[in-house]
C-alpha positions in Angstrom: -25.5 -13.0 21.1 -22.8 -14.9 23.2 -19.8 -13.2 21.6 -16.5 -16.0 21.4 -14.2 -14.9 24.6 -11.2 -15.2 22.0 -13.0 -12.5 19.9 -12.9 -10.2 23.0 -9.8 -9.2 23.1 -9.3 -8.9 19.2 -8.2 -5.4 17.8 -10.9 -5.4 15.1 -13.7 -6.3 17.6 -16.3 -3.6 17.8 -14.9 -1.8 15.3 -14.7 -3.6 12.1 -15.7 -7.3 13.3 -18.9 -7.5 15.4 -17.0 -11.3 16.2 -18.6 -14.3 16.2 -20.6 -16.7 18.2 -19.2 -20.3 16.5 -17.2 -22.1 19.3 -15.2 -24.3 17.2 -11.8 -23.0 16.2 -12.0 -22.1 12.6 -8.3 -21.0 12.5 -9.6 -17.0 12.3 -8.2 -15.0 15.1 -10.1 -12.1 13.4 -11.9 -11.5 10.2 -10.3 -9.1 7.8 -12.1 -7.0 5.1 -11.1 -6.9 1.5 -10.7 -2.9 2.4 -8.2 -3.9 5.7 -6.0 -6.2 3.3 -5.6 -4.1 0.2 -4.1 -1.3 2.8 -1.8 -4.1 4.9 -0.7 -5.3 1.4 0.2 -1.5 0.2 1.7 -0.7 3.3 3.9 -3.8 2.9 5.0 -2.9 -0.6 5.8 0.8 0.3 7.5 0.2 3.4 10.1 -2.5 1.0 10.2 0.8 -1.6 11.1 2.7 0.9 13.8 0.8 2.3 15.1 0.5 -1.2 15.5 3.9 -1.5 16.5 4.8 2.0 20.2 5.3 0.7 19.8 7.7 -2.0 16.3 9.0 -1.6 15.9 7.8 -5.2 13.9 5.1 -6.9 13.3 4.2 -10.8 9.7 4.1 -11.3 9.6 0.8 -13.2 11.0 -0.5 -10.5 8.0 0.6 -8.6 6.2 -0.6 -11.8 7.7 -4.4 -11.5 7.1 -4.5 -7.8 3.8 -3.4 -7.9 2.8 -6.0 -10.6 2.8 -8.9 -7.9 0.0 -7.8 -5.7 -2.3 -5.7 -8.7 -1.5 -2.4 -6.7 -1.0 1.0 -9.3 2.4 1.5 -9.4 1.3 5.8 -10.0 -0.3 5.4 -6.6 2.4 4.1 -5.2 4.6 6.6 -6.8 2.3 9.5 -5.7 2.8 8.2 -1.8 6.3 7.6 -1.8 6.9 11.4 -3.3 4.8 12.2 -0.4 7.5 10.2 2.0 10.4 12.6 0.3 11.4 9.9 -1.8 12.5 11.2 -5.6 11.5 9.0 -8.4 13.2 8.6 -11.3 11.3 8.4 -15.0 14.4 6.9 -17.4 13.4 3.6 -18.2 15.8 3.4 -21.3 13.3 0.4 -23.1 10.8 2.7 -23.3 10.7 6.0 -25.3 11.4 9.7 -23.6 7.9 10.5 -24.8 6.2 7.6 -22.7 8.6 8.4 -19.9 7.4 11.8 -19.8 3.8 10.5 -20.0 4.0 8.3 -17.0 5.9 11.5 -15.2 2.7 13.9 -15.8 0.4 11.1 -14.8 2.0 10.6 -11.7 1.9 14.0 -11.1 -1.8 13.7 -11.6 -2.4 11.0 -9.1 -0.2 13.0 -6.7 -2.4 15.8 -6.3 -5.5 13.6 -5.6 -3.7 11.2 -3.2 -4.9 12.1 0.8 -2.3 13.1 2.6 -3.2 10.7 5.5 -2.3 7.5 2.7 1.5 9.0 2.6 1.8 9.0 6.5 4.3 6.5 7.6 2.4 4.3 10.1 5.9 2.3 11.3 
């Protein structure tokens, strides 16, 4: 196979992307994997948490909840990784009751103890 020069010099190539032979321009500087995106669109998400939260070192968990919703990521994941990054996270949602509140705490909790620790390394 006569690999596409501009797929030489790709960051994915040989590692995730085996590139492609097609000549025309197909408007794909590299391919990425369902896997590659989930994780760029995560890491995008945590790294606007964390500057929310950069002054206080505090953040409300439905707002982790409500940003989370646009993408489909689990807000208790998210949760889990930003404890990891130091940040606190704060279970009062007032519309809610105590009880649910602490529900969603201990669930958190959960998650937090299965999370790798290489997913709550900051990769700025």
């Amino acid at each position: 196979m006569i690999v596409n020069s501009m797929c030489i010099d790709c960051a994915r190539y040989g590692r995730s992307c085996e590139g492609t032979e097609c000549r025309t321009w197909t408007g794909c500087v590299r391919r990425e994997t369902e896997t590659e995106r989930d994780a760029r669109v995560f890491n995008a998400y945590r790294k606007e948490l964390l500057r929310l939260a950069s002054d206080s070192g505090t953040l409300r968990f439905n707002v982790i909840e409500y940003d989370c919703s646009f993408p489909g990521i689990d807000p208790a994941k998210m949760a889990a990784v930003l404890i990891g990054d130091g940040v606190n996270i704060m279970f009062d949602d007032s519309s809610i009751s105590e009880r649910e509140n602490a529900s969603k705490r201990a669930y958190v909790a959960r998650i937090a103890t299965q999370v790798p620790r290489e997913v709550g390394r900051r990769n700025d």
